[in-house]
PDB file of N, CA, C, O and CB in Angstrom:
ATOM      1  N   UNK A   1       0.816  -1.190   0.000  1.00  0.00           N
ATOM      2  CA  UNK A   1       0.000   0.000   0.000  1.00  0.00           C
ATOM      3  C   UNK A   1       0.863   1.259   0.000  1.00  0.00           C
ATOM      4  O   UNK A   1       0.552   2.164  -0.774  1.00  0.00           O
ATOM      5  CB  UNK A   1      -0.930  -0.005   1.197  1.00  0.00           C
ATOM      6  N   UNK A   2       2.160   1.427   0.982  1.00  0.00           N
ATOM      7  CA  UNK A   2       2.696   2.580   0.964  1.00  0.00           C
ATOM      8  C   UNK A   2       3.372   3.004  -0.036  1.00  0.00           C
ATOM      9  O   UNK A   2       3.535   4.189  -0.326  1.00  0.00           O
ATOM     10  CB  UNK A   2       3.301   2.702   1.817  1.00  0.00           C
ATOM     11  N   UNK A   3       4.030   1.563  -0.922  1.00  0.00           N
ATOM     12  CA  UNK A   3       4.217   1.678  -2.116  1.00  0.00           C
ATOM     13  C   UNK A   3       4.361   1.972  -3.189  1.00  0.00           C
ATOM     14  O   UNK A   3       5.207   2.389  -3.979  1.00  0.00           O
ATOM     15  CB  UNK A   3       4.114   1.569  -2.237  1.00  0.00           C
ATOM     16  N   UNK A   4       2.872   1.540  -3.066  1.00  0.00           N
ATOM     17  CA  UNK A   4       1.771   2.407  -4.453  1.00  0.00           C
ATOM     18  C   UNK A   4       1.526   3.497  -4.347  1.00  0.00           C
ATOM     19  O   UNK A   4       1.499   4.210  -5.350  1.00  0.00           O
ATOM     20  CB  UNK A   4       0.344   2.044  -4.723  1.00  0.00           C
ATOM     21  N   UNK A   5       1.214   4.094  -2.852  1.00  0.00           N
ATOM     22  CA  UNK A   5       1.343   5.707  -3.001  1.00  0.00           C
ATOM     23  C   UNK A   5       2.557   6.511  -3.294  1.00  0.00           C
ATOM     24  O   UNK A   5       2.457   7.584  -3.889  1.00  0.00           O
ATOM     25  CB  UNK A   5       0.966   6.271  -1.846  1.00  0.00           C
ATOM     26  N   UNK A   6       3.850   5.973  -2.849  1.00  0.00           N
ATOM     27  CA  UNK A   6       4.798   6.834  -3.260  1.00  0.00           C
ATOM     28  C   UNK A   6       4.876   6.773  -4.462  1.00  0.00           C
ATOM     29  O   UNK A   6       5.286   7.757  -5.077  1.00  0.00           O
ATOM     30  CB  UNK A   6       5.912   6.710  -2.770  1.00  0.00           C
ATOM     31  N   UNK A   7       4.534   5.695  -5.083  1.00  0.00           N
ATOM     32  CA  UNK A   7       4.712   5.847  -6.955  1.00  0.00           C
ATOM     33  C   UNK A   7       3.690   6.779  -7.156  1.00  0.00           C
ATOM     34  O   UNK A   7       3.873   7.763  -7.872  1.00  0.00           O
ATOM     35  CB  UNK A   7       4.366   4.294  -8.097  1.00  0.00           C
ATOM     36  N   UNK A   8       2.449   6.523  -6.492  1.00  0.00           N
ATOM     37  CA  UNK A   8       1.577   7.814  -7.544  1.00  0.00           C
ATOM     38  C   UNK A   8       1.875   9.014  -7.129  1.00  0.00           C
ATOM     39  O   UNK A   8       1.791  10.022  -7.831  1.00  0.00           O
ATOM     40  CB  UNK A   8      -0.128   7.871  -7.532  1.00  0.00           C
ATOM     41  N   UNK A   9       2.329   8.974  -5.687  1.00  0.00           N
ATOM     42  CA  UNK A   9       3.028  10.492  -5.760  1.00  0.00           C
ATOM     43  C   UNK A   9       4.152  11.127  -6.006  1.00  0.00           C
ATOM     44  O   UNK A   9       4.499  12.228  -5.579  1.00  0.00           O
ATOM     45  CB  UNK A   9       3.009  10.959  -4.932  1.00  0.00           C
ATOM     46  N   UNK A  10       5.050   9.976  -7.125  1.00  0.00           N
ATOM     47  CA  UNK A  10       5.833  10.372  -7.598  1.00  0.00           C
ATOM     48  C   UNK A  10       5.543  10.626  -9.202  1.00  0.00           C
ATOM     49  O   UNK A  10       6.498  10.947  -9.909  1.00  0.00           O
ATOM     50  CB  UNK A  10       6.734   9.648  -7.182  1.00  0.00           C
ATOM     51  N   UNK A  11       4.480  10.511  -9.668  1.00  0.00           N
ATOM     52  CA  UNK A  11       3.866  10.624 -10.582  1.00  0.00           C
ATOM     53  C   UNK A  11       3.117  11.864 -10.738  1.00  0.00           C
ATOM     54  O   UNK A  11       2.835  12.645 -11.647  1.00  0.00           O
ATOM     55  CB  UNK A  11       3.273   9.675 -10.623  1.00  0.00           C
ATOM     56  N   UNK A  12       2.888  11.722  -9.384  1.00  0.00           N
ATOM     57  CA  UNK A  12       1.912  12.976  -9.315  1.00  0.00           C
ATOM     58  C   UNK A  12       3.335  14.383  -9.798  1.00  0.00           C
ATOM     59  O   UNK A  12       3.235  15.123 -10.777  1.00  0.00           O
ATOM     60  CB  UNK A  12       0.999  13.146  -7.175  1.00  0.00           C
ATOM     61  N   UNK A  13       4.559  14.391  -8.759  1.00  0.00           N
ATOM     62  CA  UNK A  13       5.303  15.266  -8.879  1.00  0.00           C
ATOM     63  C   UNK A  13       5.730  15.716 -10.651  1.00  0.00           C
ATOM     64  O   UNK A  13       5.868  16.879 -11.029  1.00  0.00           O
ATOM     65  CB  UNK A  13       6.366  14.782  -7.967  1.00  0.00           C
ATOM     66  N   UNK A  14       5.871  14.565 -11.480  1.00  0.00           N
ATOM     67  CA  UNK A  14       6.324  14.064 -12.495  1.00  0.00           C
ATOM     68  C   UNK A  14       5.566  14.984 -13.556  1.00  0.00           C
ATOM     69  O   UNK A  14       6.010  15.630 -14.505  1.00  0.00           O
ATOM     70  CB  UNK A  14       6.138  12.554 -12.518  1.00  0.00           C
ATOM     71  N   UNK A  15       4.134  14.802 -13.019  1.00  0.00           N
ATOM     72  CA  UNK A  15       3.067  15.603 -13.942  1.00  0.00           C
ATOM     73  C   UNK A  15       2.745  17.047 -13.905  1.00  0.00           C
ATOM     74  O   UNK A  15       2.517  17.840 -14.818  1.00  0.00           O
ATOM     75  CB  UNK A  15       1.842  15.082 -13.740  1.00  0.00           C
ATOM     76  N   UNK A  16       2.779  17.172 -12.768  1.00  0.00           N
ATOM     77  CA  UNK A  16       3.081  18.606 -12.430  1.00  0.00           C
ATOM     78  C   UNK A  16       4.180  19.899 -12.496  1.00  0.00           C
ATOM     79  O   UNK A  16       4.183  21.085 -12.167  1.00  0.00           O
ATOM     80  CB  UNK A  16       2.968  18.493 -11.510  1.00  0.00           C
ATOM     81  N   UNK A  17       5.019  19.030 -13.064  1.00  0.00           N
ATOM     82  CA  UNK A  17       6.542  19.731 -12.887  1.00  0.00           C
ATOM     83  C   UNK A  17       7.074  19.989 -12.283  1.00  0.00           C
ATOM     84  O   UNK A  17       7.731  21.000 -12.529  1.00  0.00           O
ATOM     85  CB  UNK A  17       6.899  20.470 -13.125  1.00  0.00           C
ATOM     86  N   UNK A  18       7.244  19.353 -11.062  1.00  0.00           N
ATOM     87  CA  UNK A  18       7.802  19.603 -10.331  1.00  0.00           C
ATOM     88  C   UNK A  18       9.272  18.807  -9.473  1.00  0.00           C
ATOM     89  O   UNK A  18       9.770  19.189  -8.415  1.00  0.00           O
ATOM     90  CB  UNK A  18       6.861  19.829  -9.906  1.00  0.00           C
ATOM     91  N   UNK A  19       9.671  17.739 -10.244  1.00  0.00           N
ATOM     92  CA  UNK A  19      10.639  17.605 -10.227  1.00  0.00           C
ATOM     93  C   UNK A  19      10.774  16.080 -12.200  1.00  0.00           C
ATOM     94  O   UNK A  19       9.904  15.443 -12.793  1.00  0.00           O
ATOM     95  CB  UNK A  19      10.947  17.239  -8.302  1.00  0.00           C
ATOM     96  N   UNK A  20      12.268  16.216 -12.401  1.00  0.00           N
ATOM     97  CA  UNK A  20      12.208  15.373 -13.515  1.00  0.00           C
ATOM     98  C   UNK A  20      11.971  14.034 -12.687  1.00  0.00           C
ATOM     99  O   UNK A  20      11.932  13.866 -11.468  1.00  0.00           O
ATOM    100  CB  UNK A  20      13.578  15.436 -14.524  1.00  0.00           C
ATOM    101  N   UNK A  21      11.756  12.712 -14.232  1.00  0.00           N
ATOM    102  CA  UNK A  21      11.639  11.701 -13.590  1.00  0.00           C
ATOM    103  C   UNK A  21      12.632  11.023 -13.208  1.00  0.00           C
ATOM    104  O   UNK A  21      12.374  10.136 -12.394  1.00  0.00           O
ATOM    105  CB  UNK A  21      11.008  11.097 -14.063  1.00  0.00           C
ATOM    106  N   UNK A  22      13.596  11.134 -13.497  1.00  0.00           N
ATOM    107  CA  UNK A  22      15.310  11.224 -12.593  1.00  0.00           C
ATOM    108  C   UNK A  22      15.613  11.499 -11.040  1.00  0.00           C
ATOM    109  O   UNK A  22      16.370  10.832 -10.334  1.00  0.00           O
ATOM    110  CB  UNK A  22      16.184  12.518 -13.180  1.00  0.00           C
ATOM    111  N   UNK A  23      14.779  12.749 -10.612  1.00  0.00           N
ATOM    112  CA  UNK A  23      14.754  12.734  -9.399  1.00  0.00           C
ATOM    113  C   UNK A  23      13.645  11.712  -8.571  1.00  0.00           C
ATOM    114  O   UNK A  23      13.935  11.223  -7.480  1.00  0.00           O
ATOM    115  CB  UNK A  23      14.623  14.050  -9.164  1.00  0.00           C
ATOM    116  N   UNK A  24      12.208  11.443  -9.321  1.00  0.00           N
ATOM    117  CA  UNK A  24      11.681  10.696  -8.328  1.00  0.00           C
ATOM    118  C   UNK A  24      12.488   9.135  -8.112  1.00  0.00           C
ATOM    119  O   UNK A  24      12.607   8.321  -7.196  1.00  0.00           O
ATOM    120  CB  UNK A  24      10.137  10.583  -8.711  1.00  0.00           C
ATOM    121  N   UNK A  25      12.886   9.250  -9.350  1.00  0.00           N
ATOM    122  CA  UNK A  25      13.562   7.803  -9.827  1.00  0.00           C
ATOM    123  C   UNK A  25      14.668   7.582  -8.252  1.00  0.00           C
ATOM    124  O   UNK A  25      14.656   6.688  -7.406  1.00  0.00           O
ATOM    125  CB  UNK A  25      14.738   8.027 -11.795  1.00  0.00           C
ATOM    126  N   UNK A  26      15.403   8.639  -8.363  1.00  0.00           N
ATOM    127  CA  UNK A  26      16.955   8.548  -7.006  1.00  0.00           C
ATOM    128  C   UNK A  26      16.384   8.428  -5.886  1.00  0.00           C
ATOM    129  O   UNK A  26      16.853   7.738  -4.982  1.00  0.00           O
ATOM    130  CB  UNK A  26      18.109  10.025  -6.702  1.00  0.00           C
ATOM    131  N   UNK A  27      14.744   9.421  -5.757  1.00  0.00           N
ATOM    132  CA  UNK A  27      14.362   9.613  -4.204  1.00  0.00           C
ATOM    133  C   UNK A  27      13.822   8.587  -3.771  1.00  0.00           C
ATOM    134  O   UNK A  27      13.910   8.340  -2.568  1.00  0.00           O
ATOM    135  CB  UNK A  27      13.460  10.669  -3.846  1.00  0.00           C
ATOM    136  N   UNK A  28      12.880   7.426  -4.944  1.00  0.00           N
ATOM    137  CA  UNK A  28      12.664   6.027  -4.841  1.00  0.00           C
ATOM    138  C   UNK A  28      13.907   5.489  -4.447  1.00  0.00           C
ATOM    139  O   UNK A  28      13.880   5.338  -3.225  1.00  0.00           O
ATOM    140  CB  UNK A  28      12.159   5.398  -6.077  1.00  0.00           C
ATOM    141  N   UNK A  29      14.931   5.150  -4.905  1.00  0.00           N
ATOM    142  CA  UNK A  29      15.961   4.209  -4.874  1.00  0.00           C
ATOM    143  C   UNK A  29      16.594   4.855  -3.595  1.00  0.00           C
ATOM    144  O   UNK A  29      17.208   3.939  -3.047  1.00  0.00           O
ATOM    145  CB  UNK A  29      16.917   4.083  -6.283  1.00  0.00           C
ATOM    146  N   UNK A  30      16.721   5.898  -2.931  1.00  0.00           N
ATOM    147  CA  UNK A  30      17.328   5.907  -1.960  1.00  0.00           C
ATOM    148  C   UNK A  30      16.539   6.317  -0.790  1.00  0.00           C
ATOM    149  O   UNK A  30      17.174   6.826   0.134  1.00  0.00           O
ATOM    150  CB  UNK A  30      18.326   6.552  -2.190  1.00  0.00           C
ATOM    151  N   UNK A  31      15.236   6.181  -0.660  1.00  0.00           N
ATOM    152  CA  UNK A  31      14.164   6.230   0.408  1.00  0.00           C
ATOM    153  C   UNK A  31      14.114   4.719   0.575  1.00  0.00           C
ATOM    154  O   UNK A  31      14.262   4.425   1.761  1.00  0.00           O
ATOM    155  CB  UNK A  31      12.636   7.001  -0.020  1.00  0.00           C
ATOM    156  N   UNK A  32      13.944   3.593  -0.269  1.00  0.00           N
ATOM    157  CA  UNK A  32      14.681   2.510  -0.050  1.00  0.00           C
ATOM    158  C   UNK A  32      15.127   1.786   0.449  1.00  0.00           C
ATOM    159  O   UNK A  32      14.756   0.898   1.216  1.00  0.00           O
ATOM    160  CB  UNK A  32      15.080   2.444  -0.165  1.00  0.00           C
ATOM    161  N   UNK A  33      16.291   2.195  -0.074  1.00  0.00           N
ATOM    162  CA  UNK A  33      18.064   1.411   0.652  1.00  0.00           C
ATOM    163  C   UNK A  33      17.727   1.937   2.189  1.00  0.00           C
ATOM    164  O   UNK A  33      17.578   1.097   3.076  1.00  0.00           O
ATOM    165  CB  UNK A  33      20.179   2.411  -0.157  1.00  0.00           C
ATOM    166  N   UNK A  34      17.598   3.534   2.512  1.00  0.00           N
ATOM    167  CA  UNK A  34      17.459   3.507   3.791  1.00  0.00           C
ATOM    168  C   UNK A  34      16.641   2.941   4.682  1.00  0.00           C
ATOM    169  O   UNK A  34      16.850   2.765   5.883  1.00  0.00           O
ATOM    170  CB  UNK A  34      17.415   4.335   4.004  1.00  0.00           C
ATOM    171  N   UNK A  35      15.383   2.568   3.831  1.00  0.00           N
ATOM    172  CA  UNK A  35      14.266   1.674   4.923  1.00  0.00           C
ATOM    173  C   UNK A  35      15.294   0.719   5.103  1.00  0.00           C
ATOM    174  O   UNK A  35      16.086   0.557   6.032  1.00  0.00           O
ATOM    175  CB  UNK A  35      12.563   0.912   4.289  1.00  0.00           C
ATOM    176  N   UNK A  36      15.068  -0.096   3.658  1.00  0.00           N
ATOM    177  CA  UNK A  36      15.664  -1.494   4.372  1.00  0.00           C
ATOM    178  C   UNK A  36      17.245  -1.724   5.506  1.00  0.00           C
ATOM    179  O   UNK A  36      17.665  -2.554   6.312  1.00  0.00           O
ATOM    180  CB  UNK A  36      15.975  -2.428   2.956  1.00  0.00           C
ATOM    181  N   UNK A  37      17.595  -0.665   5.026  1.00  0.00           N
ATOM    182  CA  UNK A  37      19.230  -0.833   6.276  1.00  0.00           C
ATOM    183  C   UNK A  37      18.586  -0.840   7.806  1.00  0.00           C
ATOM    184  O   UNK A  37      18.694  -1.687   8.693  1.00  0.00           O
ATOM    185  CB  UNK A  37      20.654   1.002   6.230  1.00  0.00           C
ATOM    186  N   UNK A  38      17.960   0.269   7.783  1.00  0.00           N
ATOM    187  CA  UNK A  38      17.332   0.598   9.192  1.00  0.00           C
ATOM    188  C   UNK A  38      16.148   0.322   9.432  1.00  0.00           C
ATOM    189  O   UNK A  38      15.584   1.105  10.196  1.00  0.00           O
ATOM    190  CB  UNK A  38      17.343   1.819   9.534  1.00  0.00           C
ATOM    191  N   UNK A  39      15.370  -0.801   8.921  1.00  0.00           N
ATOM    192  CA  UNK A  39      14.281  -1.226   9.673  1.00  0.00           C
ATOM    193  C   UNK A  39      14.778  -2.031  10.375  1.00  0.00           C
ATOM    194  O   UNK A  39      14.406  -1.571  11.455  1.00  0.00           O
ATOM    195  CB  UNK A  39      13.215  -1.696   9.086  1.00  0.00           C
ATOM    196  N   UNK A  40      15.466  -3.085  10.675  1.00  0.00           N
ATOM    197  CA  UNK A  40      15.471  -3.861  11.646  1.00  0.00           C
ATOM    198  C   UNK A  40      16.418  -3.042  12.961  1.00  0.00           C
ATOM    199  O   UNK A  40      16.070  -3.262  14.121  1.00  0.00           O
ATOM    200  CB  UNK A  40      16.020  -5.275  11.055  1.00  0.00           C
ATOM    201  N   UNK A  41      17.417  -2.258  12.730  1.00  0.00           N
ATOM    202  CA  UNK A  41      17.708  -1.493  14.034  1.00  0.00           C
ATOM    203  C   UNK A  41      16.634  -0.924  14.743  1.00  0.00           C
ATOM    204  O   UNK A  41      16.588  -0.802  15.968  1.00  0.00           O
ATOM    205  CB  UNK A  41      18.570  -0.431  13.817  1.00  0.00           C
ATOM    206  N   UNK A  42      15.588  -0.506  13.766  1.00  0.00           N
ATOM    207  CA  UNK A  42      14.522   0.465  14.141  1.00  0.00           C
ATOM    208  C   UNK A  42      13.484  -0.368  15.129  1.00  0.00           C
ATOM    209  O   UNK A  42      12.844   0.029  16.103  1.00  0.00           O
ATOM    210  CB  UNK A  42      13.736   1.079  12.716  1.00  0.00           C
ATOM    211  N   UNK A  43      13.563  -1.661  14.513  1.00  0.00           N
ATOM    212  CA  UNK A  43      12.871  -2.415  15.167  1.00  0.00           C
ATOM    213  C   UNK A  43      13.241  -3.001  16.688  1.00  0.00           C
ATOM    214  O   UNK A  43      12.326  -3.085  17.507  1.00  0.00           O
ATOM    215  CB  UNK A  43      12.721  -3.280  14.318  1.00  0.00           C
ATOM    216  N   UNK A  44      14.304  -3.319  16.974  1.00  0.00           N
ATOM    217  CA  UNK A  44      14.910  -3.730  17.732  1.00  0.00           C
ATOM    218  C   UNK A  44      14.985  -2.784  18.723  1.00  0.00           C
ATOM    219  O   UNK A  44      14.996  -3.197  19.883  1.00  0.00           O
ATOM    220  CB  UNK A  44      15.868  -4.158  17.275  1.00  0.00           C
ATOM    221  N   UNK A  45      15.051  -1.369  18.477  1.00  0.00           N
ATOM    222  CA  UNK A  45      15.365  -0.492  19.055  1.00  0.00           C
ATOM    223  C   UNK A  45      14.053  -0.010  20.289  1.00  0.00           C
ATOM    224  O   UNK A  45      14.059   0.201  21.501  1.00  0.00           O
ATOM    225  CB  UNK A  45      15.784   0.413  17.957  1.00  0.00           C
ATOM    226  N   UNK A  46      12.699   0.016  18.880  1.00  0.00           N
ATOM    227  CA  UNK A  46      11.467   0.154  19.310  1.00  0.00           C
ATOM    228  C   UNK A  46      10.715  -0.748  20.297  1.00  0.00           C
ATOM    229  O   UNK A  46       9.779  -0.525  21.066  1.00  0.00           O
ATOM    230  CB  UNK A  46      10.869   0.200  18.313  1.00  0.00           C
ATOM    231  N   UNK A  47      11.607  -2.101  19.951  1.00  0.00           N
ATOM    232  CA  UNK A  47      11.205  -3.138  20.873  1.00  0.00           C
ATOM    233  C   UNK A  47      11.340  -3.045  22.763  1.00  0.00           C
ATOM    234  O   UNK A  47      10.622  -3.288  23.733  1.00  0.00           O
ATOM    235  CB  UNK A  47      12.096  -4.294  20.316  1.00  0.00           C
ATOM    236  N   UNK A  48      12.755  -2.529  22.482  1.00  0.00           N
ATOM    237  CA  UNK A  48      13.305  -2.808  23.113  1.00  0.00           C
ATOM    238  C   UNK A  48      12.692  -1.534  24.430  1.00  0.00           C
ATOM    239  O   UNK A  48      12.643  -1.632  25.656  1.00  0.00           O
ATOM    240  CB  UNK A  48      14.631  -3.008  22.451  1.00  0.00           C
ATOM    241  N   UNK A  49      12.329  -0.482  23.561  1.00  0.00           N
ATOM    242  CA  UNK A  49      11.553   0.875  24.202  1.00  0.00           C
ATOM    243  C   UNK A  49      10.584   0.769  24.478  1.00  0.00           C
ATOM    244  O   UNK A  49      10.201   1.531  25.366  1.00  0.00           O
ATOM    245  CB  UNK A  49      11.379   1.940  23.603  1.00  0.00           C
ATOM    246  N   UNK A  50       9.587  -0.226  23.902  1.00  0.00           N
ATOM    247  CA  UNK A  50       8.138  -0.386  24.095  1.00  0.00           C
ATOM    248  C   UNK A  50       8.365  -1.341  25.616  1.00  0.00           C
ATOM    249  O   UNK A  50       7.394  -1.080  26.326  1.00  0.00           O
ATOM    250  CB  UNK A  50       7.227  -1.269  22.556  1.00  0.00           C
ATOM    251  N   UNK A  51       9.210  -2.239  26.263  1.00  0.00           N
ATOM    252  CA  UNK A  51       9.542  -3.140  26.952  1.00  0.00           C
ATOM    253  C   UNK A  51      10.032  -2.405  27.723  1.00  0.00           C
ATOM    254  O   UNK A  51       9.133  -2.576  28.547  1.00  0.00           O
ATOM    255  CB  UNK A  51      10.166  -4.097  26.527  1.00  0.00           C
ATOM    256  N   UNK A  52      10.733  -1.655  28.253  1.00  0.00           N
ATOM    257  CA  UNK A  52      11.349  -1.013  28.882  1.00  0.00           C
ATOM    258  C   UNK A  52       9.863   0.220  29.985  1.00  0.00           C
ATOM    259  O   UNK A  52       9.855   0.510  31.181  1.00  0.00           O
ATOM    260  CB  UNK A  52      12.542  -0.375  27.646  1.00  0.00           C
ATOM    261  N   UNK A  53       8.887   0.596  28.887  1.00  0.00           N
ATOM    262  CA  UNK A  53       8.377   1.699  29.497  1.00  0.00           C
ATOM    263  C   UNK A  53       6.823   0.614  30.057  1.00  0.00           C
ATOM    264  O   UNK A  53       6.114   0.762  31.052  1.00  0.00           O
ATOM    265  CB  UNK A  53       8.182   3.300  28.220  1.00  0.00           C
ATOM    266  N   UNK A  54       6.754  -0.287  29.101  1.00  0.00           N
ATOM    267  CA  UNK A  54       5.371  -1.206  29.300  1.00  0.00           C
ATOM    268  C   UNK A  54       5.916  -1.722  30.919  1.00  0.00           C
ATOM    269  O   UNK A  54       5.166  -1.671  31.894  1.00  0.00           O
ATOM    270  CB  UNK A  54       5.098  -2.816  27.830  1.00  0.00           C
ATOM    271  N   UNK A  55       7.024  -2.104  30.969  1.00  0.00           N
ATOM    272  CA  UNK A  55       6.925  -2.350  32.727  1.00  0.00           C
ATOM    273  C   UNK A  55       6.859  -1.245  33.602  1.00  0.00           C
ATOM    274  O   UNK A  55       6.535  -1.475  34.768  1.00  0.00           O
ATOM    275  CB  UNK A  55       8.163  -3.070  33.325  1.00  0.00           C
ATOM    276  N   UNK A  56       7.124  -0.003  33.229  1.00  0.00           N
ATOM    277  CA  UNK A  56       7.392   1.075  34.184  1.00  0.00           C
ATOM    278  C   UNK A  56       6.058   1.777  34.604  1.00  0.00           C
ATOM    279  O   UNK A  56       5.081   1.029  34.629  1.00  0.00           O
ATOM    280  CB  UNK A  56       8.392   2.116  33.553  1.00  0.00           C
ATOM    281  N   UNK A  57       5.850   3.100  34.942  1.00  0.00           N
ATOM    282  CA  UNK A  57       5.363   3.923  35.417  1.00  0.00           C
ATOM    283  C   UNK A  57       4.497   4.900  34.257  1.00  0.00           C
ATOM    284  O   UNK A  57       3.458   5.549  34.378  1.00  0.00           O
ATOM    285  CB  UNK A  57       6.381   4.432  36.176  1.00  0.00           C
ATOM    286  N   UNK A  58       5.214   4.736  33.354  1.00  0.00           N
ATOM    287  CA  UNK A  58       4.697   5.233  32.143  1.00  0.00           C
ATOM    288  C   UNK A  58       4.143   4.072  30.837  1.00  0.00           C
ATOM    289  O   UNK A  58       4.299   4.055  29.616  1.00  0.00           O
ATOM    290  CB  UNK A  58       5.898   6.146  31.651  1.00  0.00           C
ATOM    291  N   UNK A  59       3.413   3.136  31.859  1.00  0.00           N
ATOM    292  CA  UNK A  59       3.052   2.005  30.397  1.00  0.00           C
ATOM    293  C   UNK A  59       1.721   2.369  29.906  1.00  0.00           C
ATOM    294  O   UNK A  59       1.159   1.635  29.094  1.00  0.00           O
ATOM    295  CB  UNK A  59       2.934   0.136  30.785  1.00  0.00           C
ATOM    296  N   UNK A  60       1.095   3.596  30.396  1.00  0.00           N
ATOM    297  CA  UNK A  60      -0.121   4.194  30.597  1.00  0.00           C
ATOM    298  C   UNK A  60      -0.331   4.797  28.927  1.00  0.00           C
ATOM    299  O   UNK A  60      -1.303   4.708  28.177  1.00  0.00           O
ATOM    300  CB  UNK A  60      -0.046   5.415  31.970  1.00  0.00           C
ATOM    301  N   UNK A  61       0.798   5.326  28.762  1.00  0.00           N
ATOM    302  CA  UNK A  61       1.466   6.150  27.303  1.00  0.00           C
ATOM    303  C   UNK A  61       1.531   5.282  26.508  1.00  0.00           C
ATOM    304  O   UNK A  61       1.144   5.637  25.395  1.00  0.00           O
ATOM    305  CB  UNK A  61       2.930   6.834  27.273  1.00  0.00           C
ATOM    306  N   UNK A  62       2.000   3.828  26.615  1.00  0.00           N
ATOM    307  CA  UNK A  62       2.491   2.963  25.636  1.00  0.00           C
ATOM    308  C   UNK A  62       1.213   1.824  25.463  1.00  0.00           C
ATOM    309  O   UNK A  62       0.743   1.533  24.363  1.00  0.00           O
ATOM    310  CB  UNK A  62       4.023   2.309  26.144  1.00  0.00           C
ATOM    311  N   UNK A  63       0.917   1.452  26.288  1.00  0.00           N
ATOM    312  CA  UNK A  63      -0.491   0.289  25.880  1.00  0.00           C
ATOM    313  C   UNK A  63      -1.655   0.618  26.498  1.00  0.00           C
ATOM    314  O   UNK A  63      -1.775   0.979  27.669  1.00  0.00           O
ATOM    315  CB  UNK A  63      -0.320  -1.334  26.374  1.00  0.00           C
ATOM    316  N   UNK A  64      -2.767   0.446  25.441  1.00  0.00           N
ATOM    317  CA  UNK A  64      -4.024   1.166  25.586  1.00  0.00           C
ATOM    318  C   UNK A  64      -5.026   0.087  27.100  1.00  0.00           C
ATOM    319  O   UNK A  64      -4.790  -1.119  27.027  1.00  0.00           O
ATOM    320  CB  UNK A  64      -4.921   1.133  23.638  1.00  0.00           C
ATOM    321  N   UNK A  65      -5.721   0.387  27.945  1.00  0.00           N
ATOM    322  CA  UNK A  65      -6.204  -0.742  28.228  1.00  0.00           C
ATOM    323  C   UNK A  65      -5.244  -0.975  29.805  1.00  0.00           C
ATOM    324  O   UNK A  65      -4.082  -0.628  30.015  1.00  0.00           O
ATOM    325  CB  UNK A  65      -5.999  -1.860  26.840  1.00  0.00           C
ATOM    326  N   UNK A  66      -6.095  -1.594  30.639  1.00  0.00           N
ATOM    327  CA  UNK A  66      -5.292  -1.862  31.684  1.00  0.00           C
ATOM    328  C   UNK A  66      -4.618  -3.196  31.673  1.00  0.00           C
ATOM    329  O   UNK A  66      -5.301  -4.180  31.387  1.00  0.00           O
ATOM    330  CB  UNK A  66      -6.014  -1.709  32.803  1.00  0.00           C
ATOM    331  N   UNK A  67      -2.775  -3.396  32.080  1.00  0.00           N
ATOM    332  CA  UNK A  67      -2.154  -4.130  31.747  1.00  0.00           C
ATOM    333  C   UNK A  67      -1.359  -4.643  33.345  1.00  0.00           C
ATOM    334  O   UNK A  67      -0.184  -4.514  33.688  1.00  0.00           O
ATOM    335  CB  UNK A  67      -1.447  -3.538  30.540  1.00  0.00           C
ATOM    336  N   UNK A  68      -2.464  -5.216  34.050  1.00  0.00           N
ATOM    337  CA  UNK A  68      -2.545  -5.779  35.332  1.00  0.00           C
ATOM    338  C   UNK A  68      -2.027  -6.822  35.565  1.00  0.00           C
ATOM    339  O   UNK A  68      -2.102  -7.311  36.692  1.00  0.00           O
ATOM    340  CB  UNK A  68      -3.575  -5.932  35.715  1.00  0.00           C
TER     341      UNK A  68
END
């Protein structure tokens, strides 16, 4: 799904003039590479934050629902 929108809104840019299709082309290919490098740090990271505050004092912020 998120996908398909960045293509049509790189299409969209394309049609409008507002950038060539060279640039959506690079900002695809390197919006990218950076997900994929850093999703799994991101993940790990988030994990590791969601775990950290879900036991604490502040799990009020992090999970909806009482977690008794």
């Amino acid at each position: 799904m998120a996908l398909g929108l960045c293509i049509l809104m790189g299409i969209d840019r394309i049609y409008v003039g507002a950038h060539y299709p060279t640039d959506v082309i690079a900002g695809l290919a390197l919006g990218g590479s950076i997900g994929l490098l850093l999703a799994r740090p991101a993940t790990a990271a988030l994990s590791e934050l969601f775990t950290r505050f879900g036991s604490g004092p502040l799990r009020g912020l992090v999970f909806a629902g009482d977690r008794s």
